[in-house]
C-alpha positions as CSV (number, residue, x, y, z in Angstrom):
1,X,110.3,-19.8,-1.0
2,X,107.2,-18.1,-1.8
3,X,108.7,-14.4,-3.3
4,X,106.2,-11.2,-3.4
5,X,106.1,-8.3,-5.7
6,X,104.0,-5.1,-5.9
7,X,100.8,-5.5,-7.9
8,X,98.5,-3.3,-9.6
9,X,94.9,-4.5,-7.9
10,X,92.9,-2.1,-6.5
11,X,93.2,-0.8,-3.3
12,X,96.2,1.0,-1.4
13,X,97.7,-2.3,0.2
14,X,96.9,-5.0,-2.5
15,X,99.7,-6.8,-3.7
16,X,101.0,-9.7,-5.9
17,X,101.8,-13.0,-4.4
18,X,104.1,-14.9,-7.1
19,X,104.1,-18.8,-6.7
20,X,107.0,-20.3,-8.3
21,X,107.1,-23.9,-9.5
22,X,107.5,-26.6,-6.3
23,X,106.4,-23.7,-3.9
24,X,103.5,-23.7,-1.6
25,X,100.4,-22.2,-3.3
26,X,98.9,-22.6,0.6
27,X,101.3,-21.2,2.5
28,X,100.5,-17.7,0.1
29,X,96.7,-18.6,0.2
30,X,97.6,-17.8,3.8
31,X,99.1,-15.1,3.7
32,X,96.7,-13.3,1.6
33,X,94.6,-10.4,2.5
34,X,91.4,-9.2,0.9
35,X,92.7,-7.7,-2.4
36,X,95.6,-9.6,-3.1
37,X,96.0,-11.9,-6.1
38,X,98.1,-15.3,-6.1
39,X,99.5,-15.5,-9.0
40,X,101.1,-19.3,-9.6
41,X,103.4,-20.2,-12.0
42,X,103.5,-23.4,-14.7
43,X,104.2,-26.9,-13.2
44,X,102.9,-29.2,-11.3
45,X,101.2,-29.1,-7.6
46,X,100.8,-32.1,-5.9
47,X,100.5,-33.4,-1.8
48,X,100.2,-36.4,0.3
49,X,96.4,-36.4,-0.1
50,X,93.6,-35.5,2.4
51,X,90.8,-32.5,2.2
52,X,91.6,-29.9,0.2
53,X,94.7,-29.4,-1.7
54,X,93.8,-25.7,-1.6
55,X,91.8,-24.1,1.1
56,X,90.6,-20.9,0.5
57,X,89.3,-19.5,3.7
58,X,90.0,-15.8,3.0
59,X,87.7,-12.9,1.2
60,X,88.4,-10.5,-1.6
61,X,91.5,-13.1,-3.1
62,X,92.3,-13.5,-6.8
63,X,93.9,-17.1,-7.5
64,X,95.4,-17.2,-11.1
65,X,97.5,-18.8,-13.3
66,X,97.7,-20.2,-16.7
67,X,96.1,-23.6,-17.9
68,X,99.7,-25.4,-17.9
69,X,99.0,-25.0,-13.9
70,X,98.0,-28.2,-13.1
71,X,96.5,-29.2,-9.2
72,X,96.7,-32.8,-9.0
73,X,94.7,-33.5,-6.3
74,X,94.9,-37.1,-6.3
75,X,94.2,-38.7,-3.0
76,X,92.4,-35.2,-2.1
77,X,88.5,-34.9,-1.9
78,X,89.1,-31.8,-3.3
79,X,91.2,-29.7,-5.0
80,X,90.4,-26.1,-4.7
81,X,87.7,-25.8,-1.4
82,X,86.7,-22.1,-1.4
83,X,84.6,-21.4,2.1
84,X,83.7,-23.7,4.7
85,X,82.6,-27.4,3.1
86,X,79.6,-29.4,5.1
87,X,76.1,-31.0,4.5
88,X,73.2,-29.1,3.6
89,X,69.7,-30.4,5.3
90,X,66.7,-29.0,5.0
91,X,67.4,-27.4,8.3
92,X,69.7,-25.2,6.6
93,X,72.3,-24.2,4.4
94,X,75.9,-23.8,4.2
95,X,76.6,-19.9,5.9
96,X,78.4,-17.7,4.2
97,X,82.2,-17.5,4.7
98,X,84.1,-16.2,2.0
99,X,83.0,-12.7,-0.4
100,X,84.5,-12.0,-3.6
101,X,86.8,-14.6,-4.8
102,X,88.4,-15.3,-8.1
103,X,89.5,-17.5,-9.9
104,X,91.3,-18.2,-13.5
105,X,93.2,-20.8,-15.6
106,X,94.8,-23.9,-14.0
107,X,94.0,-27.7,-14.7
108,X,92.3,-29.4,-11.9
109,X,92.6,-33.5,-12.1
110,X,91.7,-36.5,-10.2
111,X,90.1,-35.3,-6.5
112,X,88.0,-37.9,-5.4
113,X,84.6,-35.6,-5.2
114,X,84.8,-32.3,-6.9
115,X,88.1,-30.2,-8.6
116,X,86.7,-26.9,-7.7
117,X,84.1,-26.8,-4.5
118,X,82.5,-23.1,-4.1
119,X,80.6,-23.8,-0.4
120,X,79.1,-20.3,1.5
121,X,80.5,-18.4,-1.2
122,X,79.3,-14.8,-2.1
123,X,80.7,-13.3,-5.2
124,X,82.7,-15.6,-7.1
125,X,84.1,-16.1,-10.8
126,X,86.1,-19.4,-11.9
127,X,87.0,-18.7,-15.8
128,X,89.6,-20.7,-18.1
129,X,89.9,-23.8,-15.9
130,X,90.3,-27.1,-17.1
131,X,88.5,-29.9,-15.0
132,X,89.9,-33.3,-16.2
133,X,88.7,-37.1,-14.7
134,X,87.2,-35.6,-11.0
135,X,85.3,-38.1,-9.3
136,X,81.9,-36.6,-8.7
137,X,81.8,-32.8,-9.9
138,X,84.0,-30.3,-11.8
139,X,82.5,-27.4,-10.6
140,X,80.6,-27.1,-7.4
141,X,78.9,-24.1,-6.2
142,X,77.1,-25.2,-2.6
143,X,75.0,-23.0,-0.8
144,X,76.3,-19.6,-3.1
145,X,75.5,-16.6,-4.3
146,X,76.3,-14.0,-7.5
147,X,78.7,-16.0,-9.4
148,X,80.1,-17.3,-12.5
149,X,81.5,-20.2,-14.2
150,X,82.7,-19.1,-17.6
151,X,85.0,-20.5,-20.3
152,X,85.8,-24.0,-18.5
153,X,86.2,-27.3,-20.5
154,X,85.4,-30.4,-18.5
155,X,86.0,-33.7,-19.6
156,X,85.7,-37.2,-17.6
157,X,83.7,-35.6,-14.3
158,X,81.4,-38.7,-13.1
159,X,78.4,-36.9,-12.0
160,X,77.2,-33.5,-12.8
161,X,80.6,-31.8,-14.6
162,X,79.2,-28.1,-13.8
163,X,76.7,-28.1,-10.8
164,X,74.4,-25.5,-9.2
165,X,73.1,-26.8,-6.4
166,X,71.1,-24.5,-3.4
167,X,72.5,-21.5,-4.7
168,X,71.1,-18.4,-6.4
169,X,71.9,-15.7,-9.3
170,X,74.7,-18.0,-10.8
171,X,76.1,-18.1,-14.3
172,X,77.0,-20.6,-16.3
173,X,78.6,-19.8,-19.7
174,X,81.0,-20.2,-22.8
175,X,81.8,-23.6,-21.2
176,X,82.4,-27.5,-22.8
177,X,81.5,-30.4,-21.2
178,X,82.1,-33.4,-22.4
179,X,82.6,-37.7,-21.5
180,X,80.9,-36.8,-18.2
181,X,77.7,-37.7,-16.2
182,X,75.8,-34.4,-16.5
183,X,76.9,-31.3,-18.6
184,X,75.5,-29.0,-16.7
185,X,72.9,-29.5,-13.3
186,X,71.0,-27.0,-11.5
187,X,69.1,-28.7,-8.4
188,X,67.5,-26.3,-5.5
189,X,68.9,-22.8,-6.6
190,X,67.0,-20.2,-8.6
191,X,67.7,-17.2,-10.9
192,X,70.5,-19.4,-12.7
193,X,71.3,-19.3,-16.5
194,X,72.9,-21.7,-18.2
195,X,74.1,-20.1,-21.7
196,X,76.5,-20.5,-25.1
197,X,77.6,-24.0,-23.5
198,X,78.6,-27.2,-25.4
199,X,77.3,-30.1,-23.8
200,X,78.0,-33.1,-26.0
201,X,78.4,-36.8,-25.4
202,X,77.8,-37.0,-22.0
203,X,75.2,-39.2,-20.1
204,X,72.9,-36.2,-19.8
205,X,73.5,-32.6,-21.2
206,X,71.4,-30.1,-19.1
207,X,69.4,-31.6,-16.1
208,X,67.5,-29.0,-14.1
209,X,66.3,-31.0,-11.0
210,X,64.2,-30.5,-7.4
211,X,65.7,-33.2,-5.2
212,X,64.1,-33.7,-1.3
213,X,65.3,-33.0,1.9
214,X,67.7,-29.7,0.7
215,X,67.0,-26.0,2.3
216,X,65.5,-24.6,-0.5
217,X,62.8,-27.1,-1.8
218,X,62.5,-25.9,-5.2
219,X,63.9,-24.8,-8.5
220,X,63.0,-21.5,-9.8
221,X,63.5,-19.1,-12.9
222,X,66.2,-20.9,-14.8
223,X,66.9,-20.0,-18.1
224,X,68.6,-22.5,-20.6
225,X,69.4,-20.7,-23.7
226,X,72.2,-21.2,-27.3
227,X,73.0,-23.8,-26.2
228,X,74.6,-26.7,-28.5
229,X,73.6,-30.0,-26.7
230,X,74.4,-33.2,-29.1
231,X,74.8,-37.0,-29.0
232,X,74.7,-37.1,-24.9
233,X,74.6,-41.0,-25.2
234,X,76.9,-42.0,-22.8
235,X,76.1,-44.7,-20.0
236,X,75.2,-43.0,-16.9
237,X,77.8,-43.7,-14.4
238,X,76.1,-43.3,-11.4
239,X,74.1,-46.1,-10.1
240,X,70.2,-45.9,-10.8
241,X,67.7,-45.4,-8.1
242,X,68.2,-42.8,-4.9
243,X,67.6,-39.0,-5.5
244,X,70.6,-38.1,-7.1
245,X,71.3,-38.3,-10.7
246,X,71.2,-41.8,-10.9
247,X,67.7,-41.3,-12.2
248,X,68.7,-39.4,-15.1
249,X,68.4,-41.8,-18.2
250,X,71.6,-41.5,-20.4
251,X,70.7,-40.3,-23.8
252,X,68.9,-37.2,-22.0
253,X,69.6,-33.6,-24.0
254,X,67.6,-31.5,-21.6
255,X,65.2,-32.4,-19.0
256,X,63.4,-29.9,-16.8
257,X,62.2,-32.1,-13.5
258,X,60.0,-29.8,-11.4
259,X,61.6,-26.6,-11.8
260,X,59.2,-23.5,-11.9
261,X,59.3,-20.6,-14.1
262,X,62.2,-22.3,-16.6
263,X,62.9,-20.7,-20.0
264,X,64.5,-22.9,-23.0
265,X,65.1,-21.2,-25.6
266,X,67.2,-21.0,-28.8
267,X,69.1,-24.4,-28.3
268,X,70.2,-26.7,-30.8
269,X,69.5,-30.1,-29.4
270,X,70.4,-32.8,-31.4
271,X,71.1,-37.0,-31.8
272,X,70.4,-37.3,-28.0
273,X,68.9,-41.3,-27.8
274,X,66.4,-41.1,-24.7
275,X,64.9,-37.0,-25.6
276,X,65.5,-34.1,-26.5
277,X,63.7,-31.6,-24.1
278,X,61.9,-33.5,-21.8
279,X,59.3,-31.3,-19.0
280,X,58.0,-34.0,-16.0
281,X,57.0,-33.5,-12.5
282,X,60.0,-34.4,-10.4
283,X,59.7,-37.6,-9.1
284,X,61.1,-37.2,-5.7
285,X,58.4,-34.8,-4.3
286,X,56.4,-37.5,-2.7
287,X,59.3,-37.8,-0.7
288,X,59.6,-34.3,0.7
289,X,56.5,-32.2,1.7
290,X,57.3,-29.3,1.4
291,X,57.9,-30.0,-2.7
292,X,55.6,-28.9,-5.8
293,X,56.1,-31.3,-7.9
294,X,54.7,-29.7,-10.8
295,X,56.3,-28.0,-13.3
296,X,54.6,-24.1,-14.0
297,X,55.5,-21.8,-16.3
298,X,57.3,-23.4,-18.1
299,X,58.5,-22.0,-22.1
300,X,60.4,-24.0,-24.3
301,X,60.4,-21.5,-27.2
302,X,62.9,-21.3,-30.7
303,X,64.8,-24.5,-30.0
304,X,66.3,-26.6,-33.0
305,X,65.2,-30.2,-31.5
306,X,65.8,-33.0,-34.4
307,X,66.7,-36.6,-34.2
308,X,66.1,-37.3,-30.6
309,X,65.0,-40.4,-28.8
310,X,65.2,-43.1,-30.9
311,X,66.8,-45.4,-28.4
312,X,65.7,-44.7,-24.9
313,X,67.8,-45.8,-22.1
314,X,66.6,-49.7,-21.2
315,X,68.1,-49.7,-18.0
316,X,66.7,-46.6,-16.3
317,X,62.6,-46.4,-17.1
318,X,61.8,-42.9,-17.8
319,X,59.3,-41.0,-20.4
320,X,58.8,-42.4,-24.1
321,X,61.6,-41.3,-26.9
322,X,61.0,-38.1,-28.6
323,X,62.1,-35.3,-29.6
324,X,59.9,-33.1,-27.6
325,X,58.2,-34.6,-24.5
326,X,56.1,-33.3,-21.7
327,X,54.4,-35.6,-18.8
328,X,53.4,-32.8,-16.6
329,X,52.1,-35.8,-13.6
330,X,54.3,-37.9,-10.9
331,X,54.4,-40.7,-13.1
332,X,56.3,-44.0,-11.9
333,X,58.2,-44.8,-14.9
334,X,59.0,-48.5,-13.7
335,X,55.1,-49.4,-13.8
336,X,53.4,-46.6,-15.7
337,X,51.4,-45.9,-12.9
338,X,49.8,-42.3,-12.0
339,X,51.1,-41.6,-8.6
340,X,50.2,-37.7,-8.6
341,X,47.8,-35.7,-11.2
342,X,48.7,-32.2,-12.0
343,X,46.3,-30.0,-11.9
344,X,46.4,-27.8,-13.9
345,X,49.5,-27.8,-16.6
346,X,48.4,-25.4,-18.6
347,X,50.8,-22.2,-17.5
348,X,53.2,-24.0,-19.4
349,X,54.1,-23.2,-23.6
350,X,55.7,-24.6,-26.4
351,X,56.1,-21.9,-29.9
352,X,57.9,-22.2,-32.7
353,X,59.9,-24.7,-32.0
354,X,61.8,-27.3,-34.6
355,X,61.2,-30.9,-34.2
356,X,60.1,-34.4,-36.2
357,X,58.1,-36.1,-32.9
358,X,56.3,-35.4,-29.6
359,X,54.9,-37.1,-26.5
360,X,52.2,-37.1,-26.4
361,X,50.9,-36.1,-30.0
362,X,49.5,-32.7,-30.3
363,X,51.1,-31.4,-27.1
364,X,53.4,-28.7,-28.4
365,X,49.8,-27.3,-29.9
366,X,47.6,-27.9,-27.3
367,X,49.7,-25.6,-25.2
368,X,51.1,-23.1,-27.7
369,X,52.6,-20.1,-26.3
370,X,50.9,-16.8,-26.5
């Protein structure tokens, strides 16, 4: 039986929902009202498969427990689903369905897609969560708003382990990824920062990416910053080709693929086999009109970017090994033909910046930052 207590949350009617061990953390996700908190206890939560394991459908809740809470959502595409899942399009987004949620601690293994899906969601923290051997994702936040992801280790997510995808004004800090696809990925969203993560031997560590055919069609002022991104050599587990992240090459420590006004600045990016920081046009706006390709104003300032690129990924083409690379043209790496000239690259600046190679030579000078 699912027992309630009095709680100290704000508000004259908010109260604690205690879930004991073997109970139903649904049937009090249910019963919430805006204010309340779930509180679950140790153990193990488990079910005969199918959606969600946990549906969060309600505004204003607090879901918490310690780390030694563990959702195994095996058989489950999900395991928490906070707000309304569907398809973006470029007709439109996800609507908003849930404000203000909260989330802390647990362990969230084995759901087929993502552990923790944030879709419509306005206002949201997950902190302390473990994400362990989910099939696509960790963390998903979908069509969202003014949130963070803070103080969550990932380990053994397929694709991107902490995503950001058509969503703006999120957060993602004090977090380790590791043995996953991508560290971190932020793909159609803008005024993200990505910050005091450890991203290290994964395919990729931080991908920011402007894919076709999404609602917002481009990737604006992201800010990549102390960050410790090292030896991401892993074999990229998604198949190459599509727009998705099978074109990332494994061995990537940072790569900036069309986004606009992106900052990177004061990482340490280090042993990474295809580059360290790596600026290109995106390679899917051919495919979607209403993309800019190009990547402007760009500043990759006060990074630490040694020992990168001295093995570039055979089996996915992509720019030549270096430590600090910048192709600003649509380039097809399989032929090394020109497909689309920039223009005009010059909005974007390198400064003081350590490093042993470039591509191509001279490039961090040529466009030295004010």
């Amino acid at each position: 039986m699912v027992s309630f207590a009095l709680g100290l949350c704000s508000g004259a009617h908010a109260r604690t929902i205690e879930v004991g061990s073997g109970e139903s953390i649904q049937a009090a996700l249910d019963r919430a009202e805006p204010g309340d908190t779930v509180s679950v206890a140790a153990g193990t939560y488990g079910g005969a498969g199918g959606d969600a394991l946990l549906h969060v459908r309600t505004s204003g809740v607090r879901l918490s427990a310690a780390r030694s809470a563990l959702i195994d959502a095996h058989g489950y595409r999900y395991g928490i689903l906070v707000g309304d899942d569907g398809t973006p399009s470029a007709d439109g987004c996800v609507p908003i369905a849930v404000r203000d949620f909260s989330l802390s601690g647990f362990t969230v293994k084995s759901a087929s897609h993502a552990g923790i899906a944030l879709a419509g969601v306005d206002g949201f923290s997950v902190r302390g969560t473990a994400l362990l051997e989910n099939g696509e994702e960790g963390v998903r936040s979908l069509c969202s708003a003014h949130g963070l992801v803070s103080g969550v280790f990932a380990a053994g997510e397929r694709g991107a382990a902490l995503r950001v995808s058509d969503s703006d004004h999120v957060v993602v800090e004090d977090s380790a990824v590791t043995e996953s696809g991508v560290g971190t990925l932020v793909e159609n969203s803008s005024f993200t920062v990505v910050r005091h993560n450890q991203l290290f031997n994964n395919a990729a560590g931080a991908v920011v990416l402007v894919r076709p055919n999404l609602p917002l069609p481009a990737t604006d002022h992201v800010r990549i910053a102390e960050n410790a991104i090292i030896q991401n050599d892993l074999e990229n587990p998604v198949p190459s080709g599509g727009d998705t992240l099978g074109a990332v090459p494994s061995g990537a420590g940072i790569l900036n693929a069309g986004g606009d006004h992106v900052t990177i600045e004061r990482n340490v990016v280090l042993g990474n086999d295809s580059f360290g920081v790596a600026t290109v046009a995106s390679p899917f706006g051919p495919a979607d009109r209403r993309v800019d390709p190009f990547v402007d104003d760009e500043r990759v300032a006060h990074n630490v970017i040694l020992l990168n690129g001295q093995r570039p990924d055979p089996d996915r083409p992509g720019p030549p090994g270096a430590d600090v690379v910048f192709v600003p043209h649509v380039v097809d790496f399989t032929t090394g033909e020109l497909v689309q000239e920039d223009p005009d690259p010059s909005s974007n600046c390198f400064g003081d910046n350590r490093f042993f190679t470039e591509y191509p030579s001279g490039v961090t000078a040529g466009l030295a930052c004010p």
